[in-house]
C-alpha positions, 0 to 999 in steps of 0.5 A: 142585429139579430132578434128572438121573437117568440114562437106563438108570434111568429105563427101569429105573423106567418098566418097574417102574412098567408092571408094578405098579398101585401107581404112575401113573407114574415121578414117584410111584415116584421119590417113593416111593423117596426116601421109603423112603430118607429114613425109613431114615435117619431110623431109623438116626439113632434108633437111633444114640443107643441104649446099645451093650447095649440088644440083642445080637445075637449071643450070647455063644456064637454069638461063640465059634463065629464066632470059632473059625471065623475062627481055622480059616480063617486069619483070627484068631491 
């Protein structure tokens, strides 16, 4: 499969890929970029099927707090 990416990025990539040892070239910095993206995905979709209250992230408090702020500045009634 071939891609087009825009000439202003692949500039952007090849002076990233001058300025770290990591990769030999565009082409593997390219692969590992679409790597990172992919597993991303895949850990969103993992955690999509979780229950709502496997882990709050706020506590019930720090809701309050927001809400109460929200309601200071105009945004809630």
């Amino acid at each position: 499969m071939k891609v087009e990416i825009k000439d202003k990025i692949i500039k952007r990539l090849q002076k990233r890929v001058k300025e770290t040892d990591e990769f030999n070239n565009v082409e593997e910095y390219i692969d590992y970029i679409l790597k990172q993206v992919a597993e991303r995905l895949d850990n969103e979709k993992e955690t999509e099927g979780e229950p709502e209250d496997s882990e709050e992230v706020y506590s019930k408090e720090d809701e309050e707090k927001v809400k109460e702020r929200l309601k200071s500045l105009g945004y809630l009634d």
